[in-house]
C-alpha positions, 0 to 999 in steps of 0.5 A: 608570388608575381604570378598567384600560381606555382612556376617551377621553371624558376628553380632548375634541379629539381627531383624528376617527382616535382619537375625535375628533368631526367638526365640533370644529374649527369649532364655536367660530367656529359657535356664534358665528355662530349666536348673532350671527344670533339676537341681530340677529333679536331686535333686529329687523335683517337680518343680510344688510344688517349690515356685519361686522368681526372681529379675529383670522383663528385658528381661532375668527375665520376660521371665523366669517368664512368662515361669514359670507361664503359666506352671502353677508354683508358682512365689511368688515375683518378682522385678525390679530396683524400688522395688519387689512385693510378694504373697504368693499364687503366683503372676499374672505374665501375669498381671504384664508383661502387666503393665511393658509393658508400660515403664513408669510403675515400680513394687513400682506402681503396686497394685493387691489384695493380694499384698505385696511390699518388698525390693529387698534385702527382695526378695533375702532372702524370704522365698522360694525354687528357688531363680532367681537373674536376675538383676545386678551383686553382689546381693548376698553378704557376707551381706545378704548371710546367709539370703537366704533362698531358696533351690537353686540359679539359677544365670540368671544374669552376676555375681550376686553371690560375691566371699564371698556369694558363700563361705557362701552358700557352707557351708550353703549348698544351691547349686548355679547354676552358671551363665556361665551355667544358663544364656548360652541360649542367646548365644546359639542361637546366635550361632545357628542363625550365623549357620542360615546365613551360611546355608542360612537358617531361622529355626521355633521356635519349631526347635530353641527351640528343639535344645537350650533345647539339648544342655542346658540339655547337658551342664547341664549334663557335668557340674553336672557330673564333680562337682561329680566326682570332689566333687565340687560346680557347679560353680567350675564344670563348670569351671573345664569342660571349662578349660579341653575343652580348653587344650583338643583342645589345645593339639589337635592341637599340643599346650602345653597345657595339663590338671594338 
């Protein structure tokens, strides 16, 4: 309307038809996967011999899964709003997309040999080493906090992680990598399809991926750098970081801010 002509950048997650970017829908479930990657071969382990179990088999879970899976990982259990499902040899995640992709089907349905079904709260607290919150938000609470059992907690959904379970897992020692860095992916593409529509541009998937694993290991850097120097959680590097970028352009630009 300020402009007298159509501006499409200022919608993100559009259909590809209209100036939607290719590589939108699975962006999220990426960057998780690629932020996952780098904090195990910063921590020295090998992502091929981790186990993984992931509650929540949407858009951002399923995605992260099916990655996971056809790199040849072990997904031990995964969950949805109805129950979770394990095995301990590692799961077919291509056969269960296919199940959940008729809508009418859930996880407390779905039957294969080998497998188990679990509670979600018993997926949260299995037995393994990268545990991927993927559904709703507090998840992991000052309830259930002290029966994780995995080595690291990538947080793929929105807050999934309870002030009180965070302060449990720091004394435990099992580092969480917080969501406003685990789950950016999604909102690093729509950035990158807003600059799509200025540009009057449509990029291939390769370049779209090229680019969001760039700045994903970037932001992955900055914030496990700053958690070291600072001698911090992740989740209080990250915020450290924004907050720094925040008073730095605001002294820039001549503002008061300034960083204590």
């Amino acid at each position: 309307m300020f402009k007298g002509h159509s501006v499409p950048g200022v919608v993100t997650g559009k259909p590809i038809e209209i100036g939607g970017s290719i590589g939108r829908t699975e962006a999220t479930g990426r960057g998780v996967t690629i932020v996952t990657y780098e904090y195990l071969k910063h921590a020295g382990l090998d992502a091929d011999k981790m186990t993984y179990a992931i509650q929540g088999m949407g858009n951002v879970g399923g995605t992260a899964a099916k990655i996971l899976y056809e790199s040849g990982k072990k997904v031990i259990a995964v969950g949805d709003w109805s129950g979770a499902v394990y095995k301990e040899d590692g799961l077919n995640i291509d056969e269960i997309a296919a199940y959940l992709a008729d809508k009418k089907n859930c996880l407390k349905d779905y039957q294969a040999d080998g497998v188990s079904h679990i509670t979600n709260d018993e997926l949260l607290t299995c037995k393994c080493d990268v545990l991927i919150p993927a559904a709703l938000e507090n998840q992991i609470t000052e309830d259930n906090a002290e029966r994780i059992q995995a080595r690291v907690i990538i947080e793929a959904a929105n807050g999934p992680t309870s002030v009180e379970a965070d302060e449990i897992l720091n004394r435990r020692g099992i580092p969480v990598v917080p969501d406003i860095l685990a789950n950016a992916g999604g909102v690093v593409v729509s950035y990158f399809e807003w600059v799509q529509n200025i540009q009057s541009m449509a990029w291939d998937l390769d370049e779209v991926n090229r680019t969001l694993e760039k700045i994903m290991l970037k932001a992955y850097n900055d914030v496990e750098t700053m958690a070291k120097e600072k001698n911090s959680s992740m989740r209080m590097g990250a915020y450290m970081v924004a907050i720094n970028r925040i008073c730095t352009a605001g002294r820039l630009r001549g503002g008061p801010i300034s960083m204590a």
